[in-house]
C-alpha positions in Angstrom: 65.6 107.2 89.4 69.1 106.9 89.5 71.9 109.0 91.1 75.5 109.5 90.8 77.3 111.0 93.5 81.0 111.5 92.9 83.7 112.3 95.4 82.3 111.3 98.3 85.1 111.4 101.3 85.2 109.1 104.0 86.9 109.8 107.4 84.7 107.8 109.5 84.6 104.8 108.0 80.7 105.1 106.4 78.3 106.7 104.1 75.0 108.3 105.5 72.5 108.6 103.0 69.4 110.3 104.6 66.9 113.0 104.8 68.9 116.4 104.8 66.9 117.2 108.1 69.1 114.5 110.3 72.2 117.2 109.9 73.1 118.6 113.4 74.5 122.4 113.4 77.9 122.3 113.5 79.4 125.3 112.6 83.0 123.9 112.1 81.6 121.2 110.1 78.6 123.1 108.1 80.4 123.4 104.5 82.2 120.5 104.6 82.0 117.3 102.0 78.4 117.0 101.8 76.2 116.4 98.4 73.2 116.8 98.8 69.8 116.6 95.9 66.5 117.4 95.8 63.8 114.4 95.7 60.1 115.1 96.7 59.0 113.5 100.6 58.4 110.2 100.4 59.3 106.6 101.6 61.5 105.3 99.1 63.8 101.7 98.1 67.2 102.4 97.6 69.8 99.6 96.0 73.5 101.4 96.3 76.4 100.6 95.0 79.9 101.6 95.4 81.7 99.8 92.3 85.5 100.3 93.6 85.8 100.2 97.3 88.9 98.5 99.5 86.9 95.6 99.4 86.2 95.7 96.1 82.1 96.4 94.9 79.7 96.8 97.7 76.3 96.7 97.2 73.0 96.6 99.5 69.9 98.5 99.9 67.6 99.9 103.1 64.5 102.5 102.9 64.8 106.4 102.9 62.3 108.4 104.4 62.5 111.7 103.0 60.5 114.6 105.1 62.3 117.9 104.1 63.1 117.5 99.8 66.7 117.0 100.4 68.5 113.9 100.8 72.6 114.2 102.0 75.4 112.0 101.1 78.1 111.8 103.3 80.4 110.7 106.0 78.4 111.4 109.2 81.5 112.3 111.1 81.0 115.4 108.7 76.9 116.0 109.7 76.7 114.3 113.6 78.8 115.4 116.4 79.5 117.5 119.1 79.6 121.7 118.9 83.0 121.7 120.9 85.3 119.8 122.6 83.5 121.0 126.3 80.1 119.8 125.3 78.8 117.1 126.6 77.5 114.1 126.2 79.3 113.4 122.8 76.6 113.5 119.8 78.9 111.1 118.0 79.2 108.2 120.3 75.6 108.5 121.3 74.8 108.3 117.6 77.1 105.3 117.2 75.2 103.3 119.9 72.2 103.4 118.5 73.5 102.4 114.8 75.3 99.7 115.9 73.9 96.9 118.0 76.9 96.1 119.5 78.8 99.5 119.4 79.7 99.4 123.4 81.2 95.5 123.3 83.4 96.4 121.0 84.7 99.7 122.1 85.3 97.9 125.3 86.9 94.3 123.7 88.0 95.5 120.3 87.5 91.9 119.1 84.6 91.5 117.2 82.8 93.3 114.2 80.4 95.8 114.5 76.7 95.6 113.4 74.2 97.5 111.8 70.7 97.7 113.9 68.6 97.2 110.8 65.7 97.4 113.0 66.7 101.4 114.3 67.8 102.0 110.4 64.2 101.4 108.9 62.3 102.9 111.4 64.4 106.3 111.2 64.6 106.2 107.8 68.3 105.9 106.4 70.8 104.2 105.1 74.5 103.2 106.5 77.1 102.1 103.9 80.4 100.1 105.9 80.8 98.1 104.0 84.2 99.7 102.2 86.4 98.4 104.3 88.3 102.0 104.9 88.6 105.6 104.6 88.6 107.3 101.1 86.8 108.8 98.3 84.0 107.2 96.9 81.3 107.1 93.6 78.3 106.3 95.3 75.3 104.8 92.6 71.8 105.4 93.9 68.4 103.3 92.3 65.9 105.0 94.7 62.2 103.4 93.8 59.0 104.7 95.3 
């Protein structure tokens, strides 16, 4: 099957696509740059493509576990983070260190790139596109194979 998503804004620097179910309630946040689709549960291939990007076409592809029948395209700055500015711990940053390897180094030494943990990816299930290289709005193309 093959998906279009147009439009997609980017504030965070990356695309979420996932399960609709990973969205956290944030009622600031709850309406705001999201497309979501129906596809039935299931574990599924994805190849993505985002044909005009900063850094021109990126491509790659990961596995999607879809639970609820809804799958969400975003930025998840939009979908993950905390209710208010008093709550603690921050949703966002806890988030971040487990979907990058190396997320605390580089906070701390700002010197090196940041990477994926492929390994936390697969087994929850969705996919991370970074590869952009900055904020913007993006055509997403989906391939998503049983």
């Amino acid at each position: 099957m093959d998906k279009t998503i147009r439009h997609v804004g980017v504030d965070a620097g990356m695309i979420i696509v996932a399960d609709s179910s990973i969205i956290q309630k944030n009622k600031d946040r709850e309406q705001e740059n999201k497309h979501i689709f129906k596809l039935p549960p299931g574990t599924y291939r994805v190849t993505y493509e985002i044909p005009y990007a900063w850094n021109g076409r990126c491509t790659g592809q990961g596995k999607l576990i879809v639970t609820s029948g809804k799958v969400i395209v975003t930025d998840p700055c939009y979908i993950i983070g905390r209710l208010s500015e008093n709550e603690e711990p921050d949703l966002w940053i806890e988030w971040l260190r487990k979907v990058y390897a190396n997320w605390d180094s580089v906070a701390k030494n700002h010197n090196e790139s940041l990477y994926l943990n492929q390994t936390y990816l697969e087994n929850q299930g969705f996919i991370i596109i970074d590869t952009m290289g900055g904020d913007g709005t993006y055509t997403v193309k989906l391939n998503i194979e049983k």
